[in-house]
Kinemage of the C-alpha trace (Angstrom):
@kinemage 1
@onewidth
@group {chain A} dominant
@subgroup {mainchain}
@vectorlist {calphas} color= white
{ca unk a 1} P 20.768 -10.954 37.150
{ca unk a 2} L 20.515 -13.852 34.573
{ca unk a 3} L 21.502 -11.937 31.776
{ca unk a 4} L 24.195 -10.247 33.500
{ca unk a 5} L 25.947 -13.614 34.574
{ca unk a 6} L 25.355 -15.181 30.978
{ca unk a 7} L 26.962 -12.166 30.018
{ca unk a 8} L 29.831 -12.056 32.046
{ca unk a 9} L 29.571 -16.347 31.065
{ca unk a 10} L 29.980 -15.643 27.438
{ca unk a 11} L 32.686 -12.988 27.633
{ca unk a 12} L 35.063 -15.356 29.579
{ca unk a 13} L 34.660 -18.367 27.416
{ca unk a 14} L 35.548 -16.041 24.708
{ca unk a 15} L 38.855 -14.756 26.737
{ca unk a 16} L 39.586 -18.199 27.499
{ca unk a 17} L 39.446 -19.134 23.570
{ca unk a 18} L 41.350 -16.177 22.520
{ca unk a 19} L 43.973 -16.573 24.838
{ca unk a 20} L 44.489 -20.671 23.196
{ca unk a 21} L 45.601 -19.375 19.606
{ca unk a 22} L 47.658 -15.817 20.437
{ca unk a 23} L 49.328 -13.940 17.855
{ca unk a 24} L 52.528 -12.579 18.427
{ca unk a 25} L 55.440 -10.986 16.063
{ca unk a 26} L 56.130 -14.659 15.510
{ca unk a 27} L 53.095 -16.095 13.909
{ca unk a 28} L 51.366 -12.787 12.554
{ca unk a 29} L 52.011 -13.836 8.871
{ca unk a 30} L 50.879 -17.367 9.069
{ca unk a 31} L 48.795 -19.113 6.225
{ca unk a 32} L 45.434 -19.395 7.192
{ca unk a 33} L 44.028 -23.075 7.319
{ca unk a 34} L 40.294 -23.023 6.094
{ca unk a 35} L 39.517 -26.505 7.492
{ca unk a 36} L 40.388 -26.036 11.022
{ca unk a 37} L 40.267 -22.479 11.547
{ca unk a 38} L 43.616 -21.719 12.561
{ca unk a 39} L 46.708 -20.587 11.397
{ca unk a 40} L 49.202 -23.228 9.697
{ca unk a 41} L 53.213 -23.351 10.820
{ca unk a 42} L 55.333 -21.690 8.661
{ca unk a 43} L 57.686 -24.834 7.981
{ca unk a 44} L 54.308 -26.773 6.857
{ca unk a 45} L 53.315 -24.114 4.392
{ca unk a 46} L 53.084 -25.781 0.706
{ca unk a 47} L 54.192 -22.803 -1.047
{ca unk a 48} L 55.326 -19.968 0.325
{ca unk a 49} L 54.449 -17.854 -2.654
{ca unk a 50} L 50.802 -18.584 -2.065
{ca unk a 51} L 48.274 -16.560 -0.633
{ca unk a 52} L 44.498 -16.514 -0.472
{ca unk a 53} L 44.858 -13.962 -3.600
{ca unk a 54} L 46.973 -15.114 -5.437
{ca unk a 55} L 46.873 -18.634 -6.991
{ca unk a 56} L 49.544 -21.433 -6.462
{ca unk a 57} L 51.876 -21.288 -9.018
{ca unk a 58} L 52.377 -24.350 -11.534
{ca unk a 59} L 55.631 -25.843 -12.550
């Protein structure tokens, strides 16, 4: 019965912390922020021609 109620424990914390970051149509295409783990606005992207492949280009 321990198990089962860390199990059931674990699998709502993790439905709780989904459910704080959704994607939707509107933020599916987001740039990825590495230091925090979550996606970055689109209006404080530095370059919108940047992606993790490709490399920012210089002026």
């Amino acid at each position: 019965m321990a198990i089962f109620g860390l199990l059931i424990a674990g699998s709502a914390y993790m439905y709780w912390r989904a459910q704080q970051n959704k994607v939707d149509a509107g933020n599916v295409n987001d740039d990825w922020d590495e230091t925090t783990g979550s996606v970055l606005p689109a209006d404080l992207s530095t370059d919108p021609g940047t992606t993790p492949d490709t490399p920012a280009r210089s002026a």
